[in-house]
C-alpha positions as CSV (number, residue, x, y, z in Angstrom):
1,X,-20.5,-15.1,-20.0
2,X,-21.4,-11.8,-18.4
3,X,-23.3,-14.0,-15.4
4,X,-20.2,-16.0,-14.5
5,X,-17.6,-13.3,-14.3
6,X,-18.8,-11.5,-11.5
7,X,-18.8,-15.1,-9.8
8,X,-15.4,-15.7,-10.7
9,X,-13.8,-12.9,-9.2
10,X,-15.8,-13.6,-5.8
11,X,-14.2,-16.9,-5.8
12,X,-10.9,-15.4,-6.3
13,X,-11.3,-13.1,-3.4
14,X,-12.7,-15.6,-1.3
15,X,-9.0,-17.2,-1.7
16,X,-7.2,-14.3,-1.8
17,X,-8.7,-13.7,2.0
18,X,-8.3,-17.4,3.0
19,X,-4.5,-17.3,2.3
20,X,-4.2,-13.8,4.2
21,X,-5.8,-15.4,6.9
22,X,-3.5,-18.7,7.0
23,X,-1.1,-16.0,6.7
24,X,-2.2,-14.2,9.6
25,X,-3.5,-17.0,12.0
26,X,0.4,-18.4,11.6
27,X,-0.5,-21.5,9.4
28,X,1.6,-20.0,6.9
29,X,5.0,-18.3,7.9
30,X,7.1,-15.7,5.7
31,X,9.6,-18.0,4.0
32,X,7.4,-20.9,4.2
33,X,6.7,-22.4,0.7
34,X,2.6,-23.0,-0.1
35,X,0.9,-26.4,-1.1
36,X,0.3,-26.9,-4.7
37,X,-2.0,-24.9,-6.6
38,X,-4.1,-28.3,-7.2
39,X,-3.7,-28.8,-3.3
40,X,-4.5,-25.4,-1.9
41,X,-7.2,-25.7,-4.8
42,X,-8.8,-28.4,-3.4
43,X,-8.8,-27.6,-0.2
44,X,-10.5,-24.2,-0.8
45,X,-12.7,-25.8,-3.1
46,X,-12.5,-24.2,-6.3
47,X,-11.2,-23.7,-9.3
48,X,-7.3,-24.1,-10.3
49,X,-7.8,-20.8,-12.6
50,X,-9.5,-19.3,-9.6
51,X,-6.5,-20.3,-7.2
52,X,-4.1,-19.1,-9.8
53,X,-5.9,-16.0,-10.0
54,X,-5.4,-15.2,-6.2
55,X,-1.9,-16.4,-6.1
56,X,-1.1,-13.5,-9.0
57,X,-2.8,-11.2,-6.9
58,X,-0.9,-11.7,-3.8
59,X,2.2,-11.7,-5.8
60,X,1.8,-8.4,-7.3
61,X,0.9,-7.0,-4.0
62,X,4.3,-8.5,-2.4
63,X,2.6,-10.9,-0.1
64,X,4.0,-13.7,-2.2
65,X,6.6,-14.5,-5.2
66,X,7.4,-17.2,-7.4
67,X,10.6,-18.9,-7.2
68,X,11.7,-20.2,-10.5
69,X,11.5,-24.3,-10.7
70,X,10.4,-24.0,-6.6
71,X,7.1,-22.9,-6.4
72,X,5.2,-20.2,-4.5
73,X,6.6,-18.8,-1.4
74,X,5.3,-16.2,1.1
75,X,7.6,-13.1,1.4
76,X,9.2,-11.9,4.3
77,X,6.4,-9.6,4.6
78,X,8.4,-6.2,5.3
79,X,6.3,-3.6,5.3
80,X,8.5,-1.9,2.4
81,X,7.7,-4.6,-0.1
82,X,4.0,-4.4,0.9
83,X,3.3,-0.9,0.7
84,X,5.3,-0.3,-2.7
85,X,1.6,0.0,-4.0
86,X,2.2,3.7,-2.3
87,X,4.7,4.9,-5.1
88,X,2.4,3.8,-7.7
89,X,-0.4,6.1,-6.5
90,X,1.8,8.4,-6.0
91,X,3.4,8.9,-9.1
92,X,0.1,8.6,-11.1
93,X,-1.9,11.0,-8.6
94,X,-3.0,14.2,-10.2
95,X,-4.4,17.5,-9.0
96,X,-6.7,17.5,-6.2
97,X,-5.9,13.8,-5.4
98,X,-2.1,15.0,-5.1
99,X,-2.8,17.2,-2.6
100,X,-4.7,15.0,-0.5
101,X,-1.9,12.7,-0.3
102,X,0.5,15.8,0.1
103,X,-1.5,16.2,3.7
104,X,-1.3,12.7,4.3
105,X,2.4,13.1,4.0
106,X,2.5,16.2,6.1
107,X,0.7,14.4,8.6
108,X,3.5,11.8,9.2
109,X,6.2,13.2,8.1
110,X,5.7,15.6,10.8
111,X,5.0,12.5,13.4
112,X,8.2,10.7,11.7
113,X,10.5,13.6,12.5
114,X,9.3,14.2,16.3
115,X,10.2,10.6,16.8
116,X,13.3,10.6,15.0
117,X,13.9,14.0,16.8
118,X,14.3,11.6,20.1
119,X,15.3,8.6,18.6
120,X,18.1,9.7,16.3
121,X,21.9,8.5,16.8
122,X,25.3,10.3,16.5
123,X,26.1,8.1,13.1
124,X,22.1,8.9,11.2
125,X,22.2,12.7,12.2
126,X,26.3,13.1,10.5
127,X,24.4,11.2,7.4
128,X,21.4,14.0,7.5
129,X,23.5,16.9,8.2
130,X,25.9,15.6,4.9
131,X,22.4,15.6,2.7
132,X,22.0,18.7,3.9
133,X,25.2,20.3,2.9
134,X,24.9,18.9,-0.3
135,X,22.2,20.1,-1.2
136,X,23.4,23.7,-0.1
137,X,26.2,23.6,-2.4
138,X,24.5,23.1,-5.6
139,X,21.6,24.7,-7.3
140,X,21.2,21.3,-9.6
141,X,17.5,20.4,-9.6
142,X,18.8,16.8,-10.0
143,X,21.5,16.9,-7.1
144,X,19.1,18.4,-4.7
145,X,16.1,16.1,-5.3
146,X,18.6,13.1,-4.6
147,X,20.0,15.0,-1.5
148,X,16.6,16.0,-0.5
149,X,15.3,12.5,-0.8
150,X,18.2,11.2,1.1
151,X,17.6,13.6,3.9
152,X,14.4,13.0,4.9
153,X,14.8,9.0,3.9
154,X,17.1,9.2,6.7
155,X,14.6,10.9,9.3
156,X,12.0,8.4,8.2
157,X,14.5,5.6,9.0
158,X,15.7,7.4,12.2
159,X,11.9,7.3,13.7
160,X,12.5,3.7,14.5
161,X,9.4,2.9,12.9
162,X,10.2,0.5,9.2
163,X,5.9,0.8,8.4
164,X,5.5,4.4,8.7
165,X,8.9,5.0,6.8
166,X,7.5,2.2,4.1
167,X,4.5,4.5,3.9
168,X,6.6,7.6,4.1
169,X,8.7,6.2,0.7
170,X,6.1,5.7,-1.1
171,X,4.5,8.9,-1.2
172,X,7.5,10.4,-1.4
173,X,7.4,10.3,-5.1
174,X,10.8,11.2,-7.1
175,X,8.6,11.9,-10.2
176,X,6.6,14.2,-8.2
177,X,9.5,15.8,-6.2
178,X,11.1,16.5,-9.7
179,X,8.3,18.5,-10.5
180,X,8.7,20.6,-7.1
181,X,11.9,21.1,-7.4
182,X,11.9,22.6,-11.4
183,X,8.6,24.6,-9.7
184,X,11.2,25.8,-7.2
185,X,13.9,26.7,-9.2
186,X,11.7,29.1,-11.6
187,X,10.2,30.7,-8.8
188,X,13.6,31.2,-6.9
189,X,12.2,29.6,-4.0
190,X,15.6,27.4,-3.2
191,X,16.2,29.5,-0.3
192,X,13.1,29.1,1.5
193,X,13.3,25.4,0.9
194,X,16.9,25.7,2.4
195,X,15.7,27.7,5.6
196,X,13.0,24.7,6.0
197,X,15.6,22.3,5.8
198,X,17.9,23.7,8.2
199,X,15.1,24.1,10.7
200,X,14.5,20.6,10.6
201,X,18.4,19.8,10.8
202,X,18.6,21.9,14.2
203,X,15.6,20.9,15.8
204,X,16.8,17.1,15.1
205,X,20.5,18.4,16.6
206,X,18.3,19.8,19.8
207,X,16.8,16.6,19.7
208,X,13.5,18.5,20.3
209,X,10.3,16.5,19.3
210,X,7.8,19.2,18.9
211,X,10.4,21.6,17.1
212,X,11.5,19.0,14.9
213,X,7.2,17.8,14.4
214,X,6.2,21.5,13.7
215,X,9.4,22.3,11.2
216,X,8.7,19.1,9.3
217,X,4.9,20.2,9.0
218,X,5.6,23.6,8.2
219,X,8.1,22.4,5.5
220,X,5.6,19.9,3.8
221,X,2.8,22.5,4.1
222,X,4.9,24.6,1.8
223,X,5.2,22.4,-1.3
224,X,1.5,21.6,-0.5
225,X,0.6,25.5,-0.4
226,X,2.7,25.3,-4.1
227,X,0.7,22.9,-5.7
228,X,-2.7,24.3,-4.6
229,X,-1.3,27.8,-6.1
230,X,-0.4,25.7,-9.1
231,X,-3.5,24.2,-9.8
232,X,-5.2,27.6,-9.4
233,X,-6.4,27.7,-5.7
């Protein structure tokens, strides 16, 4: 029993990999329903249980879903349903491997906000600069997490770029932000967090790149400097 298992799950990667590819070489198209199970079975050669193996797989990871009394289908493949994996990581993430992805995060949230700094239109800035008075007119832990996700949501979306914001939601956990923001609240750190915000705001409204890149970098280096003071250095 012990012998075959390993076996098994080769097989199963073998098709996982062999649909990507028809995925990727354009033999299957987002939308486009698959063959049978018994037909793309047999024309891997293996296993039904091993086929149905890989198509769960590529369902949970968004590539495809299962349409009730249709069949299988591939998605659409935006990169927000692939990447959802992100939030998961980030909401389980703990100590040191928090902070890692904190400085993965300040790495392109910086980038995002540089971009969106010379991308940004009329309409998306009004919708940042309302998150932004929001959030200086409460001192609600819950209201500002909500504002403070919305603002930089919007930044993320203003860079023009739907994978890097994908990636950018992700590891923008709520669970996690939560967590800053009660941090914040006990320390008495909401003004700080405000000045960082507003930096970001006007940098965006001088639609100046490396402003807008180092203000988003220094703001995100500050809740990572947090966490490393709250796990003791």
């Amino acid at each position: 029993m012990d012998e075959t298992a390993p076996q098994k799950g080769t097989v199963t990667q073998r098709a996982i990999e062999q649909i990507k590819a028809f995925i990727a070489e354009g033999r299957l198209e987002p939308g486009q329903r698959l063959p049978t199970e018994r037909d793309l079975a047999v024309q891997l050669g293996i296993s039904r249980s091993s086929m149905r193996e890989a198509i769960r797989a590529l369902t949970v990871l968004g590539v495809l879903e299962a349409r009730h009394g249709s069949g299988i289908y591939v998605t659409q493949l935006e990169a927000g349903d692939l990447l959802e994996t992100f939030g998961v990581v980030a909401d389980l993430s703990r100590g040191p491997a928090l902070v890692e992805l904190l400085e993965v995060r300040r790495i392109l949230e910086s980038t995002a906000t540089a971009l969106a700094a010379a991308r940004i239109t009329p309409d998306r800035l009004a919708e940042v600069e309302k998150h932004l008075l929001a959030m200086n007119a409460t001192d609600d832990p819950e209201e500002i997490l909500a504002h403070d996700l919305a603002f930089h949501r919007e930044i993320a979306a203003a860079a023009g770029n739907d994978t890097m914001a994908a990636i950018l939601e992700g590891l923008s956990s709520r669970t996690f932000r939560a967590r800053v923001w009660r941090g914040y609240q006990e320390e008495g750190a909401f003004e700080r967090t405000r000045r960082e915000h507003a930096a970001i705001h006007r940098a965006l409204v001088a639609r100046d790149p490396e402003a807008a890149r180092a203000a988003a970098a220094a703001h995100v280096g500050e809740v990572e400097e947090w966490l490393r003071a709250q796990l003791g250095g």
